[in-house]
C-alpha positions as a Python dict, from the first residue, in 0.01 Angstrom:
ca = {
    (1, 'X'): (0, 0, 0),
    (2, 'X'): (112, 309, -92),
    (3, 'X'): (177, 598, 188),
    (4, 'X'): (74, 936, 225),
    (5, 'X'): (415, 1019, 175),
    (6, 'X'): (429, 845, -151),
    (7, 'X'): (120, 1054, -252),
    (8, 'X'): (223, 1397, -165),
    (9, 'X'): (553, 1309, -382),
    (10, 'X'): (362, 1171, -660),
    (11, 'X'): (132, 1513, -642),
    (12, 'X'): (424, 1757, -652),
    (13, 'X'): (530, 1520, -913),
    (14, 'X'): (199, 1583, -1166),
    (15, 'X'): (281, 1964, -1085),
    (16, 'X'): (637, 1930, -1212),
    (17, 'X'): (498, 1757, -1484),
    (18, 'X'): (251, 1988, -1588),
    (19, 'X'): (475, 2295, -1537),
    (20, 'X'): (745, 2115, -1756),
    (21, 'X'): (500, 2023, -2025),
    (22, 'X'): (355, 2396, -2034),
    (23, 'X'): (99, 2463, -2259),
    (24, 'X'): (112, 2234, -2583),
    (25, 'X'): (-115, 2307, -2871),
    (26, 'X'): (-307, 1981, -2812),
    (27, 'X'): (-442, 1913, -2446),
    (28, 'X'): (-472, 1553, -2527),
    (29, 'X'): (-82, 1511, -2522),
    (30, 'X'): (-21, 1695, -2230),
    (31, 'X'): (-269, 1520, -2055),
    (32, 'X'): (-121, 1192, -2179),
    (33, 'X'): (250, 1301, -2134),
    (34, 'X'): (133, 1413, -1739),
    (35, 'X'): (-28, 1042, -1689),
    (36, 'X'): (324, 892, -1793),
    (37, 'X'): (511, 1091, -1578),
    (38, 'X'): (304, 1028, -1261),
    (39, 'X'): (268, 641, -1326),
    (40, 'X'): (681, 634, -1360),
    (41, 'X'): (714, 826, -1066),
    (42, 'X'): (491, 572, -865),
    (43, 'X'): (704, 291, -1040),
    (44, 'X'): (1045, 493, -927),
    (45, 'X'): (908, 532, -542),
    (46, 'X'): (729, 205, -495),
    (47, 'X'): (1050, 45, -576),
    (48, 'X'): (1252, 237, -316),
    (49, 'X'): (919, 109, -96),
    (50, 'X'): (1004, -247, -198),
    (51, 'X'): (1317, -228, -101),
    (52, 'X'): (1276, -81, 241),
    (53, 'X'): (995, -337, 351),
    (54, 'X'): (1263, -621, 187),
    (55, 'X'): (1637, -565, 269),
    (56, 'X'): (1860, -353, 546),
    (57, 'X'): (2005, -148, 283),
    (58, 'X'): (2106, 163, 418),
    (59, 'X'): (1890, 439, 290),
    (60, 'X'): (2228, 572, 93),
    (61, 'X'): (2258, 200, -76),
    (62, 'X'): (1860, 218, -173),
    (63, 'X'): (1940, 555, -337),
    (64, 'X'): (2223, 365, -555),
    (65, 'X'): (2009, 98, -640),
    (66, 'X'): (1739, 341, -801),
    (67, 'X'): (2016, 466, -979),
    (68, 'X'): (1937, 833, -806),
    (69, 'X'): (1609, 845, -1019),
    (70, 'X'): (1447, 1022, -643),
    (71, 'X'): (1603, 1233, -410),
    (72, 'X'): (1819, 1078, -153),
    (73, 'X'): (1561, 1304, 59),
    (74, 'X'): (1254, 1087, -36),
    (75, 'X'): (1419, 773, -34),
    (76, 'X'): (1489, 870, 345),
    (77, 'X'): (1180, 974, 424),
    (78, 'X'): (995, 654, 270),
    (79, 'X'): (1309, 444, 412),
    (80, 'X'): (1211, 559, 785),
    (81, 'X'): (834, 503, 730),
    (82, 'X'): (818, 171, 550),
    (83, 'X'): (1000, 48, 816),
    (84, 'X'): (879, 186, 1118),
    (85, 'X'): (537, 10, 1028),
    (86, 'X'): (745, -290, 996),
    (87, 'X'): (665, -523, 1295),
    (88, 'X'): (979, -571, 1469),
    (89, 'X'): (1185, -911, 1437),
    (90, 'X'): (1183, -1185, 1641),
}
């Protein structure tokens, strides 16, 4: 499941997006090229996710593995959170 965190990054996201795209002569392809963006971005961040809930990497060896495609900010901040609602091992 995805976290508030991982929505408010996927919204600023869609309004990078739509700032970069600007205003196109058809709405169709901005609207399309928007969609793309936010649907990688959710790809990008729910693998950082994945990895959290499924290794120890250090938040700094996550970042690597993404090949920087987020901020070694985010991958902190989703780091910390997927694993704080982790139940602790036995």
């Amino acid at each position: 499941m995805l976290g508030p965190e991982l929505a408010e990054s996927c919204l600023a996201a869609l309004e990078r997006a739509v700032r970069e795209v600007g205003l196109g002569l058809d709405p169709d392809c901005r609207v399309q090229e928007v969609t793309r963006q936010i649907f990688h971005r959710f790809r990008e961040l729910g693998s950082v996710e994945a990895l959290a809930r499924s290794t120890d990497l250090s938040i700094r060896d996550i970042h690597k593995q993404i090949a920087g495609r987020a901020s070694r900010g985010i991958v902190g901040e989703i780091t910390k959170h997927t694993r704080a609602l982790q139940p602790p091992a036995l």
